[in-house]
C-alpha positions as CSV (number, residue, x, y, z in Angstrom):
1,X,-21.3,11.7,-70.5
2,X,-23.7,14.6,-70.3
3,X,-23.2,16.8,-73.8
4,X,-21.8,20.0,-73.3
5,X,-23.6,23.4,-72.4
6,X,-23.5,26.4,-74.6
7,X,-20.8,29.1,-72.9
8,X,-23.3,31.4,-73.1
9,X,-26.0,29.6,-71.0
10,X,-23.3,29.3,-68.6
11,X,-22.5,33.1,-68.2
12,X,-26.7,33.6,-68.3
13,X,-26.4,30.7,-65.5
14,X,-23.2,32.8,-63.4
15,X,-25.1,36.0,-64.1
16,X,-28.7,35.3,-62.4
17,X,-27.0,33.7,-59.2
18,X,-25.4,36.8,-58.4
19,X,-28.7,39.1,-59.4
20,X,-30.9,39.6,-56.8
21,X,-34.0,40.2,-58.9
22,X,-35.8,36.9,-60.1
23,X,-34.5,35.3,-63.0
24,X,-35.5,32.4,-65.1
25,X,-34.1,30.9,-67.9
26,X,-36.1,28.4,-70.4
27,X,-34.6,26.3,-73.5
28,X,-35.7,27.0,-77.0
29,X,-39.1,25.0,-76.2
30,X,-39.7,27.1,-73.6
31,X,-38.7,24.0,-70.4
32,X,-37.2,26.1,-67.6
33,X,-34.0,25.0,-67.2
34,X,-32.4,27.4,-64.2
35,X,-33.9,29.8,-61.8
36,X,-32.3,31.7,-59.3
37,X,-32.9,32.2,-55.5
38,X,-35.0,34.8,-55.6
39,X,-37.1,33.7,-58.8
40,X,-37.8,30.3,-56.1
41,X,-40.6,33.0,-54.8
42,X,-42.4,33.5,-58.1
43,X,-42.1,29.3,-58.8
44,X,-43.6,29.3,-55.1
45,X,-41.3,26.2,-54.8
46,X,-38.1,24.6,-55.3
47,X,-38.2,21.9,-57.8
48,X,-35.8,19.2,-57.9
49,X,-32.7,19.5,-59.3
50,X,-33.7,17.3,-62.6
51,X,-32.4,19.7,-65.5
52,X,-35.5,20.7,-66.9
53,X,-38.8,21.3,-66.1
54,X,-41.7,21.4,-69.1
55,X,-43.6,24.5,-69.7
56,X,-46.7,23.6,-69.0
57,X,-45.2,22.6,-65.2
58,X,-43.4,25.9,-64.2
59,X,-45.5,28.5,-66.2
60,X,-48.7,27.2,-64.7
61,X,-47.4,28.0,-61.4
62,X,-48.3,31.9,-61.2
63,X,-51.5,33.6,-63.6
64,X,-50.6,36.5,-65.1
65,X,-53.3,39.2,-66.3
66,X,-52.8,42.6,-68.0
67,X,-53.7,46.3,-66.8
68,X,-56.9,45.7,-67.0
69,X,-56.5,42.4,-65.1
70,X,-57.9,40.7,-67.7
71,X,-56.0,37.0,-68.4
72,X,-52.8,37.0,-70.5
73,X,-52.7,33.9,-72.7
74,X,-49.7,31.9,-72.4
75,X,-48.7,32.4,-75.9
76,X,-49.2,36.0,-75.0
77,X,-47.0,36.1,-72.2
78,X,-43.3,38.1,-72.4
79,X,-41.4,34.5,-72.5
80,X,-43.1,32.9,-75.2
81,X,-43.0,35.8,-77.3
82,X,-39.1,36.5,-76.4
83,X,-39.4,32.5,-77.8
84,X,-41.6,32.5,-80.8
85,X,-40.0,36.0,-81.8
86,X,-36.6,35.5,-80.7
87,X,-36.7,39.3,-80.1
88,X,-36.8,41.0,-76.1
89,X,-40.4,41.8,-74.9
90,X,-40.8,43.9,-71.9
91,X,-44.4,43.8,-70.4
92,X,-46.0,45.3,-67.1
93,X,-48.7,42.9,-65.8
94,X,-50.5,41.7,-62.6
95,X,-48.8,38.5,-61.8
96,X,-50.0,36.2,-58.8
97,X,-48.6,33.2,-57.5
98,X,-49.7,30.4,-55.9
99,X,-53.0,32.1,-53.5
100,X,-50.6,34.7,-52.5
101,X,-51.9,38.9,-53.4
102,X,-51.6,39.9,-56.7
103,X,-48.3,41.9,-57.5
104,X,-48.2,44.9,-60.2
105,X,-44.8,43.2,-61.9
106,X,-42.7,44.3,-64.8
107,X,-41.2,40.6,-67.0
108,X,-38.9,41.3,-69.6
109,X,-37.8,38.5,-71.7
110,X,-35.2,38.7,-73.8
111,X,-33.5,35.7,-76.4
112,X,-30.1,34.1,-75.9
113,X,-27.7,33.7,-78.9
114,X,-25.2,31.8,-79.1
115,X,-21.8,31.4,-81.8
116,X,-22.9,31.7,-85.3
117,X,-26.1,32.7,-84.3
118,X,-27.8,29.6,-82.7
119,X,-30.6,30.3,-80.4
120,X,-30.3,28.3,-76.8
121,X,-34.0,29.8,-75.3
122,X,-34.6,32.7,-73.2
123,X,-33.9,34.7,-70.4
124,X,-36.6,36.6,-68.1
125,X,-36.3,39.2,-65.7
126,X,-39.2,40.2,-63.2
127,X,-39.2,43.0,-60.6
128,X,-42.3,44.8,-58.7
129,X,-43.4,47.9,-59.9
């Protein structure tokens, strides 16, 4: 019997399918675990429904670079700090994906918290500037 998801995940979950901006949401080691219709554009595919998918799959899918269009690192990048910080980051960058034209993007990540304080992963927002 599969465990039991966090109510909170679930609401995060509801929430991004009705959004119409892109939206991901990773677990606290950063494996994307939803992604709404629109965010299938950033991903530049639809993955498999298989639960999870590990960082270094989805986050590879799009390069991201800064004002200066100079590479962020991935440790760098909004998510992993919302992760590592477990605080929101907002960040406006060059993002491409896939050999599509580079978009000027604003990504804000932000951590979810759940009863008594536990922390279930993240939650990122990205819209064109």
């Amino acid at each position: 019997m599969p465990s039991a998801k966090p109510i909170q995940l679930i609401l995060a979950r509801q929430l991004a399918s009705c959004l119409a901006m892109p939206i991901l949401i990773v677990d606290t080691e950063g494996r994307l675990i939803f992604y709404n219709e629109p965010a299938e554009a950033i991903l530049n595919q639809r993955f498999e429904e298989t639960g999870e998918i590990a960082a270094d799959t989805w986050s590879t899918l799009f390069a991201l670079a800064d004002e200066e269009r100079k590479p962020i690192a991935q440790e760098d990048r909004p998510t992993m700090m919302a992760l590592s910080e477990r605080r929101p980051f907002s960040r406006t960058v060059w993002m491409q994906c896939g050999h599509r034209d580079w978009k000027h993007t604003s990504i804000t990540a932000f951590p979810l918290i759940g009863e008594g304080g536990q922390f279930l992963g993240a939650q990122m927002v990205f819209w064109e500037v």
